[in-house]
C-alpha positions in Angstrom: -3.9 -7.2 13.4 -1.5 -4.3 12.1 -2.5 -2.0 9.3 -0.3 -0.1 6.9 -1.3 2.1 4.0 0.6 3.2 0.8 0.0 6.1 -1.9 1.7 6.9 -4.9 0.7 8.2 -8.4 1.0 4.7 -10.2 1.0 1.4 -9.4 5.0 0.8 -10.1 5.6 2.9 -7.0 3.5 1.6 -4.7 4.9 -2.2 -5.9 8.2 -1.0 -4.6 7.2 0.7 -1.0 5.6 -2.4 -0.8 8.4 -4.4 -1.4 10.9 -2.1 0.1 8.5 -2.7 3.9 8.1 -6.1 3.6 11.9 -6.8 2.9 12.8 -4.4 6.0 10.6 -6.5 8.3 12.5 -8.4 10.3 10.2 -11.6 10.4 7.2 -13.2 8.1 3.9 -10.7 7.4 1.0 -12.5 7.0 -0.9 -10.6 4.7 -4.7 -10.5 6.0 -6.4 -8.4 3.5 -5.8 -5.6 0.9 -7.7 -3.2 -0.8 -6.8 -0.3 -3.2 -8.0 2.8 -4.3 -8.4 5.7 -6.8 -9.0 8.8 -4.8 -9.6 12.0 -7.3 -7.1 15.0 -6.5 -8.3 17.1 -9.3 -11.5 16.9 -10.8 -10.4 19.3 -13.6 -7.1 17.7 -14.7 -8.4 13.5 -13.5 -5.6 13.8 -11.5 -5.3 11.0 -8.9 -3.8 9.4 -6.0 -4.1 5.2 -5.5 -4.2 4.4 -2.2 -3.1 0.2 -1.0 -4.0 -0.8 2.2 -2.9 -3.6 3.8 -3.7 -5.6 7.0 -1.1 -7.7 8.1 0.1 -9.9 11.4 3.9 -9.7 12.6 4.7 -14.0 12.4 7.7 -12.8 14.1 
């Protein structure tokens, strides 16, 4: 089991890393599991980071 992680400030960005790894890998992922989430930066301005995790196999 692999494990990769993603952050961004919306959701749109993290879609496309997403999209832009799994079209670079050279063979099928099999997605395990995901989870996201909404880690505070700024507890002043609600400024925040999302963070997607994903586990994965290489079907390669």
């Amino acid at each position: 089991m692999k494990f990769k992680m993603f952050s961004g400030g919306d959701s749109d960005a993290i879609v496309a890393a997403v999209n832009e790894w799994l079209s670079a890998e050279p063979g099928r992922v099999a997605i395990r599991h995901t989870e996201t989430k909404l880690t505070p930066t700024d507890t002043h301005t609600g400024a925040a980071v999302i963070l997607f995790s994903v586990w994965y196999e290489d079907e390669a």
